[in-house]
N, C-alpha and C positions, 0 to 999 in steps of 0.2 A: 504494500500500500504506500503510495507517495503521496507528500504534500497536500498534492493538489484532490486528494479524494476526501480532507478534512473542511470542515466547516466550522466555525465560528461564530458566538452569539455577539462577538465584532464585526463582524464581516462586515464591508460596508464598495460602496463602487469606486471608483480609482477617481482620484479626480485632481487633474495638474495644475490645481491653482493650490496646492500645500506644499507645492515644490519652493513656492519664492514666500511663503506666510512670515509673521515677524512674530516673536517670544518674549513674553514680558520676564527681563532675567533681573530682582532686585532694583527697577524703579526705570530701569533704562528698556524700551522695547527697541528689537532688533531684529534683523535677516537671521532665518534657521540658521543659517550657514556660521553667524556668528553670537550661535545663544550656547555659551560655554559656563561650568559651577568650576569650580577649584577641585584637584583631587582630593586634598583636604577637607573638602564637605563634608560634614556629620551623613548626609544622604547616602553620597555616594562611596565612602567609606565604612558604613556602617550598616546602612538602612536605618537611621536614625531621622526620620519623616514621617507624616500622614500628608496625606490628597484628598483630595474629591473630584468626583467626575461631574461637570454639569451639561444641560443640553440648552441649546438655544432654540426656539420655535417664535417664528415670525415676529422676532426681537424681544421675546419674553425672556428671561432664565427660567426654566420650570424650576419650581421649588424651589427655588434658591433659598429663601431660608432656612429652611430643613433642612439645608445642604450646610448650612453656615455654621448654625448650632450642631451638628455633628462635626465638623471640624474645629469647632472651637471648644465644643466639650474634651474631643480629644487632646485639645494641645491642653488642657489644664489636667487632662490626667497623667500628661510625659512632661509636665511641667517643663512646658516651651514658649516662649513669650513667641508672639507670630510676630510680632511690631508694628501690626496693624489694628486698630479696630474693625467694625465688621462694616465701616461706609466705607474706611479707606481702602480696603481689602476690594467691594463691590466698585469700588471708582477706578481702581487699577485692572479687574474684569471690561470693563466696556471701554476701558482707553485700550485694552488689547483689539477687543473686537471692534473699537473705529479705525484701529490703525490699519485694520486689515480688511476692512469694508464689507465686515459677516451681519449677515442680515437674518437669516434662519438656517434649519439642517448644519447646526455647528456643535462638533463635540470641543469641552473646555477639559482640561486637567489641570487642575489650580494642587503646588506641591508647595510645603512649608516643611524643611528641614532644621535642624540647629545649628545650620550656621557654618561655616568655617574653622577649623581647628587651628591650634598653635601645635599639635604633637598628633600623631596619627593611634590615639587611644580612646578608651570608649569613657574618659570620665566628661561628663558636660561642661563641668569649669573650663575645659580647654576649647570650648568653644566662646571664645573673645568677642566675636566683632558681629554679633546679632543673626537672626535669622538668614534664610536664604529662601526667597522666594522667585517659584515661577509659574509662568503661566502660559499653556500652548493650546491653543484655538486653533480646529481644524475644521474646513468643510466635509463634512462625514455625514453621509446621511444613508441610517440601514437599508441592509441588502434586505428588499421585501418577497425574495425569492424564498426565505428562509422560512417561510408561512409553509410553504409546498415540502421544501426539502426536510426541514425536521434537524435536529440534535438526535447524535445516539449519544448514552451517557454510558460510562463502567466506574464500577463502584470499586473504589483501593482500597486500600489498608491504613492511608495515611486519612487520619480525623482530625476535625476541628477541635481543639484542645478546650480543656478545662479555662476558665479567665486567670487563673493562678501560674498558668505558663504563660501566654501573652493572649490576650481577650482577644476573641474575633471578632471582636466590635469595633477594636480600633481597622481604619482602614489607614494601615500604616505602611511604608517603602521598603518593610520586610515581606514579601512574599513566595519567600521561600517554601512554605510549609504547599500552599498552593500550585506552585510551579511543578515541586515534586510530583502530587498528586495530579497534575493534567501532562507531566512525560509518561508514566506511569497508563494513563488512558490511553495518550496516545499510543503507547507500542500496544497496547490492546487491540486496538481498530478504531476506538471510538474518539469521540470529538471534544468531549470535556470530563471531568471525574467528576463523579456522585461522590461524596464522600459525610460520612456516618461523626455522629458525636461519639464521645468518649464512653456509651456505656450502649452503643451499636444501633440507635435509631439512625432514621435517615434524616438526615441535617441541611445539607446544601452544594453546591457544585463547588469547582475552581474557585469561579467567577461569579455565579448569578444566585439569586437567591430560589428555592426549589420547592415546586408544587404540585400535588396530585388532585386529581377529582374522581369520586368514586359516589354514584348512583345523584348525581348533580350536587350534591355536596366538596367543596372544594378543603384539603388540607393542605397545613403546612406545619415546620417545626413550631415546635414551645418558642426556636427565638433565643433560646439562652445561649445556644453554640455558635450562631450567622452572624453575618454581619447585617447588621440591623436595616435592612436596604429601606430606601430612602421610598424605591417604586414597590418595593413587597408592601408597605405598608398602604401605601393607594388603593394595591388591588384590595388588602384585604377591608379596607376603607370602604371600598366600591362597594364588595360583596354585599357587606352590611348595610348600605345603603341600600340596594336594590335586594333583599330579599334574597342573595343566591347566600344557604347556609354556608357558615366558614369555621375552619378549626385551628387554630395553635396547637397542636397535641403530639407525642409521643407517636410515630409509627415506625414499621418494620419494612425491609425490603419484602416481606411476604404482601401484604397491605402496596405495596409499589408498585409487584409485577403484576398484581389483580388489576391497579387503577384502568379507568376506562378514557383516562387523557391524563397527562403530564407537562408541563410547561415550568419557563425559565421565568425569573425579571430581575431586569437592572437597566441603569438610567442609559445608558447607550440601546439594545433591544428591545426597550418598554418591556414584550414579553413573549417570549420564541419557544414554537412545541417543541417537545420529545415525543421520538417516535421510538425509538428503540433502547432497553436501559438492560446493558448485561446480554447481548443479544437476543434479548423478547422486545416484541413489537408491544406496540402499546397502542391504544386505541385505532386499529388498525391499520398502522402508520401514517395519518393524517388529522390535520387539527381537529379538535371535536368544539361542538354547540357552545361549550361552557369557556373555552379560551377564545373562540370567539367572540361573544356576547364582551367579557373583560377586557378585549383587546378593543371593541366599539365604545365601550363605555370612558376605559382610557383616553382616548382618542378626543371624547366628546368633553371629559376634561382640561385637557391640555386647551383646547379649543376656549372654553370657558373660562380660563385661567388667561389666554391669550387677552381676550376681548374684557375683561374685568378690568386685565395692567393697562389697557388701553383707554379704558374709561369709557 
């Protein structure tokens, strides 16, 4: 199996206006070509960072707050000063995207590291001269083939740990544990890792946050092992809005392979079936009622959310 028979709940269409985009690198925005951190970054020496991913829709930020308070909750529990408040933070997002003339269909990665070190060691004091912040806006806009084609998932060995090793809440520049578990898929066949909490339920992917539906009722984890996604909570938001039952609960891969549809979300896919998990088909490889319904209803959010920022 090569490369090219995997799929991605990034996948997105090629588009060569990212080739010349400008990077907001700690106050100065520039040409990719000259958006460079020091090797001495806490980030890149370390993985000592959190991010967030936001999306742009016909010049909204969706959720941007939501997205805010998650990263600012996180910098106060790595006790990281970001250096910004949350307007100056927001005012440095849209001088990226004026400078680069993103109007909608733009994925953002906004990263806040500790900074530059004086010694290439992991105490924080030796991070002297403040944070390091950047920020890279892309035109990205999902591949919507991904409705037809489907995610397979394979379930590892590697889990989302206890909060007592490092909480999978933080979404933090260490993604190693993650990375593992989707090389691991990949030499399986599949496209992304299912991967189980610490006492064998099923928890979440790689990347995206993970849900079943079984007789129009929709689950997903307790939530204690994921990382808390910003679009799992919409959906499950939705559900309860509109009547479709929804569960936070404890299940098993048994409970999995019975479901009668399966799907992903995260703020780049909104929200992309599984078709296949451990090589069983799953709702007979194509999107079913109840992910669609979620996927309109999203939709009609976003939309709502658009027109409200707009006034």
């Amino acid at each position: 199996m090569t490369d090219t028979d995997h799929v991605s709940t990034h996948d997105a269409a090629a588009d060569a206006r990212n080739d010349d985009i400008k990077i907001y690198v700690d106050g100065n925005i520039v040409h990719r070509d000259d958006a460079k951190v020091s090797v001495y970054d806490s980030g890149f020496m370390l993985g000592d960072g959190i991010w967030e991913g936001l999306r742009l829709y016909d010049g909204v930020l969706s959720f941007l707050d939501a997205h805010l308070d998650r990263l600012y909750e996180a910098a106060l529990y790595l006790d990281l000063d970001i250096g910004m408040d949350r307007d100056q933070l927001t005012a440095a997002i849209h001088d990226t995207l004026r400078a680069n003339d993103m109007h909608t269909d733009v994925h953002l990665r906004v990263m806040v590291t500790r900074g530059r070190k004086r010694k290439p060691f992991q105490h924080p004091h030796l991070s002297i001269w403040g944070s390091t912040i950047v920020i890279i806006a892309e035109h990205s806009k999902p591949d919507e083939t991904m409705v037809q084609r489907g995610i397979r998932l394979h379930t590892v060995p590697h889990h989302r740990g206890l909060p007592l090793t490092q909480d999978a809440k933080l979404n933090s520049h260490s993604k190693l544990n993650c990375i593992i578990a989707l090389n691991h898929a990949i030499r399986a066949g599949a496209d992304e890792a299912l991967m189980l909490d610490p006492f064998g339920f099923v928890n979440t992917t790689n990347a995206c946050n993970f849900f079943i539906v079984r007789k129009g009722a929709v689950w997903t984890s307790t939530g204690d092992y994921c990382m808390n996604g910003i679009t799992r909570q919409k959906v499950i938001d939705l559900c309860r809005e509109n009547a479709i039952p929804v569960y936070e609960r404890n299940f098993s891969l048994v409970d999995t392979y019975g479901a009668d549809e399966a799907f992903l979300t995260g703020t780049f896919g909104a929200q992309t079936p599984v078709f296949e998990i451990d090589g069983r088909v799953i709702g007979g490889g194509k999107a079913g009622p109840v992910f669609h319904r979620i996927r309109g209803l999203y939709k009609d959010l976003i939309k709502e959310q658009v027109a409200l920022a707009k006034g």
